[in-house]
C-alpha positions, -999 to +999 in steps of 0.1 A: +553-374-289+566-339-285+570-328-251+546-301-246+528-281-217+491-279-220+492-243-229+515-249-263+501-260-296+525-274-322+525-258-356+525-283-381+512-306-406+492-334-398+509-373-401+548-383-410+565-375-446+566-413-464+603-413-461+609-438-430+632-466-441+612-503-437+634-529-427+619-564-436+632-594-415+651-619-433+676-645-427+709-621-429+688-596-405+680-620-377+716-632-378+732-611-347+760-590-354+790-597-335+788-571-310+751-582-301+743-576-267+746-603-242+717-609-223+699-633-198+666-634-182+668-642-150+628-653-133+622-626-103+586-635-095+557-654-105+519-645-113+488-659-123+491-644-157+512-614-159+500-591-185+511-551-179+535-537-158+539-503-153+569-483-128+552-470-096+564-449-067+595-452-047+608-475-081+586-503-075+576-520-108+535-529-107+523-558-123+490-564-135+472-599-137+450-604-161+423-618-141+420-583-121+450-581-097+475-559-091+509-565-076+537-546-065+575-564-072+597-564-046+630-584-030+608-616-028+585-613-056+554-601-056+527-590-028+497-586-024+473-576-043+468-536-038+440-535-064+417-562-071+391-562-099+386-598-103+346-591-102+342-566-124+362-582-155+363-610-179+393-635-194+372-644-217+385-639-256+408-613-252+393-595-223+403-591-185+430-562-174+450-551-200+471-520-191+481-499-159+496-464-160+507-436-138+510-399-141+543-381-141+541-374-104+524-407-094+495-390-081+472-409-099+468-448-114+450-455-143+437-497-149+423-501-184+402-532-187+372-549-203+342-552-181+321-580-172+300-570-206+329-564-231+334-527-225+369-511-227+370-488-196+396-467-179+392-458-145+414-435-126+421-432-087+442-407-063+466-421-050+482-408-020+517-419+000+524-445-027+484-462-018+452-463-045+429-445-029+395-468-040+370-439-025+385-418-056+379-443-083+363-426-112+357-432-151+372-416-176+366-430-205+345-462-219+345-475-252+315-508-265+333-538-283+313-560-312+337-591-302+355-604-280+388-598-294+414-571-310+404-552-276+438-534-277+439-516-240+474-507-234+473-473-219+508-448-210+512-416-201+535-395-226+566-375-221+534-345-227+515-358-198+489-368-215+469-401-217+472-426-247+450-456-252+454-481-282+421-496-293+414-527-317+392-524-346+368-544-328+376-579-335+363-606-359+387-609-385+393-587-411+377-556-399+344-563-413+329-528-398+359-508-416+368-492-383+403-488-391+398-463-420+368-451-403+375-416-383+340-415-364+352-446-344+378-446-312+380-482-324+411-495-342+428-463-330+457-447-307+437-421-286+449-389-264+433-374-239+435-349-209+420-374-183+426-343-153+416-314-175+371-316-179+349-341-162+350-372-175+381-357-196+392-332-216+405-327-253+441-317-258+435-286-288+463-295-305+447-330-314+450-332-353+416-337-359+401-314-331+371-296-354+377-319-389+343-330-393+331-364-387+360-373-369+365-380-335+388-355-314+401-381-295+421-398-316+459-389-323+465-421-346+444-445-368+445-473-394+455-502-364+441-539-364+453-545-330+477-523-309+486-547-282+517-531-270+530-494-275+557-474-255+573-440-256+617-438-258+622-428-225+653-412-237+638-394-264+603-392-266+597-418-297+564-435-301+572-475-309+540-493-317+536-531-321+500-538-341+493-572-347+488-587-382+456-607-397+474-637-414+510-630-432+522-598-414+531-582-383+543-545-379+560-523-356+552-486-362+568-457-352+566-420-348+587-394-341+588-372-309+580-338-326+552-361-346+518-337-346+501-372-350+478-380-377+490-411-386+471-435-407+488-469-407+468-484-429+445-510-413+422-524-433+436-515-464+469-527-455+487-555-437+523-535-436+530-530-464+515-553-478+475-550-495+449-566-475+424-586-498+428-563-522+426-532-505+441-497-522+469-481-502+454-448-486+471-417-503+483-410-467+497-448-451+527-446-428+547-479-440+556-495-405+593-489-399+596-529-398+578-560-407+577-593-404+561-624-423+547-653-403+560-681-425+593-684-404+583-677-372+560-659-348+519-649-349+515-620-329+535-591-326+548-580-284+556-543-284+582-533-263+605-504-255+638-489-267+662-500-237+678-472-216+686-493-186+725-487-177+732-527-168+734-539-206+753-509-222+754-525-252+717-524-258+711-490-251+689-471-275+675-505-290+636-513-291+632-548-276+602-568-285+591-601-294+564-624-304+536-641-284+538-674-306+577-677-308+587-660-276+627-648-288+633-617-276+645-596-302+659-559-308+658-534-335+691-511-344+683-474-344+702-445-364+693-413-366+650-425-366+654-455-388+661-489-382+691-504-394+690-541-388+674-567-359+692-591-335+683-621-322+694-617-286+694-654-280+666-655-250+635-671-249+605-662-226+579-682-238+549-670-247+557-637-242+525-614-238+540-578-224+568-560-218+572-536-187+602-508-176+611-498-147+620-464-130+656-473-136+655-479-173+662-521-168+630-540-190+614-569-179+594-598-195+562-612-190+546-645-199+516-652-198+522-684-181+532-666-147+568-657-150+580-626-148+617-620-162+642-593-155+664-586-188+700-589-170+737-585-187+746-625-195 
């Protein structure tokens, strides 16, 4: 999103202009071009299932386990636990920890996670000399779940210092509460937040639907199923969004970094671009900037993050992702905010549940399994 100081609003209108170019994979697409980047993913630890990383202090990349653990990565793997949350937390469905995130200066940590009763919660604690400081843990924000999946829970802190949390529609199947569409819901939506600025946070004013009645002034995006894994371009501020599809389809959204938010990407009226059981397209539906169909390969959509490492020059300015079921690691070609074509980089990690970058720029791969994979130059 833009980059901003707390003090400046953005003049503008609210959501994208429908002009973003879809790419649809097919065959031709998939096939890499022949400068594709060479890559390898070389194993440099191994968890009890690795599910969000997130670069810490002094460089150190922190993994989270979904069971309630966090890690720090270092020359022999991973250490000890710093945080453990094991007894507050839940595997079941699609519950346990789900996202960690720092602040811009690393002065605080943020774990996002269902609780032992379904609740998505994010806590925040000080942290002091590169340590959580427990005594400080707080809540910030909590958010009840009808099921036990579509929980979303990836959290980051934007290139505006603010706080963004992607929530599910709630789970079942189908959204059968309409929470997608539905504005007086967090759920099924990208939120931002001030988590520093009010007690137990505060609303940024520039918000697009600060004031709009019956809506929420949390939200900054809506019309998601399930918003597993979203990042920001660390090079130029980019939001890339991967939302996970009901049956046939699985998108990757995207806004720009001078976006006033807004968005409405269509959940449950659409499945891409696609109309789900019928639905009408809302007047005001973001197409996803690509899509995929499940009948060739893959069920569930990873999110990643545009590479801007300096080991694979090649890949620089690409958004890397893959697919939970299919595991392929795979990268979209940007020009100029639209994507141009995909390549299939020839790496599998399995079942391939998170990416995570570090302070450096270099991207690494998590499976849920327990590996945890470095992307290297091949």
């Amino acid at each position: 999103m833009k980059v901003r100081t707390r003090s400046t609003a953005i003049i503008g209108t609210i959501g994208l202009v429908a002009s973003l170019a879809l790419t649809t994979a097919s065959a031709d697409e998939r096939a890499a071009p022949r400068t594709a980047p060479k890559i390898a993913l070389t194993t440099v630890a191994t968890a009890t299932n690795p599910i969000a990383g997130a670069a810490g202090p002094g460089g150190k990349l922190w993994i989270a386990e979904r069971a309630g653990k966090v890690r720090i990565l270092g020359d022999q793997g991973l250490g000890s636990p710093v945080l453990d949350i094991s007894a507050e937390t839940t595997t079941d469905g699609e519950r346990g920890l789900l996202g960690i995130a720092f602040d811009q200066r690393f002065a605080f940590f943020y774990i996002s996670y269902t609780d032992l009763e379904g609740t998505s919660t994010v806590d925040e604690f000080a942290v002091r000399n590169g340590r959580i400081q427990p005594q400080t843990r707080r809540t910030v924000i909590t958010q009840t779940q009808p099921y036990a999946n579509h929980n979303g829970g990836d959290i980051k802190i934007g290139p505006d210092g603010y706080l963004y949390i992607a929530l599910g529609d709630g789970g079942s199947g189908g959204d059968p509460h309409g929470n997608g569409q539905n504005l007086d819901t967090l759920l099924g939506k990208l939120l931002r937040i001030d988590p520093r600025g009010g007690k137990p946070y505060a609303i940024p004013s520039d918000n697009p639907f600060v004031d709009v009645p019956n809506a929420r002034d949390e939200i900054w995006a809506y019309g998601l199923r399930n918003p597993w894994r979203f990042s920001f371009d660390a090079g130029k501020g980019d939001l890339w969004l991967g939302d996970v599809g009901q049956n046939d389809w699985e998108e990757i959204d995207w806004a720009p970094a001078d976006s006033d938010g807004g968005q409405n990407y269509g959940w449950g009226q659409m499945e891409g671009t696609h109309p789900f059981r019928g639905g009408t397209e809302p007047a005001n539906h973001v197409p996803p900037v690509h899509e995929y169909d499940r009948t060739n390969w893959g069920c569930s959509v990873t999110g990643g993050f545009v590479y801007r490492g300096k080991a694979i020059p090649a890949l620089r300015g690409q958004y890397v992702y893959s697919d939970y079921c299919d595991g392929t690691v795979r990268s979209l070609r940007i020009r100029d905010g639209e994507v141009t074509g995909t390549t299939d980089l020839g790496v599998n990690g399995g079942e391939v549940i998170s990416f995570a970058q570090a302070g450096n720029g270099e991207l690494y791969v998590l499976a849920i399994g327990g590996s945890v994979f470095r992307i290297d130059p091949a």
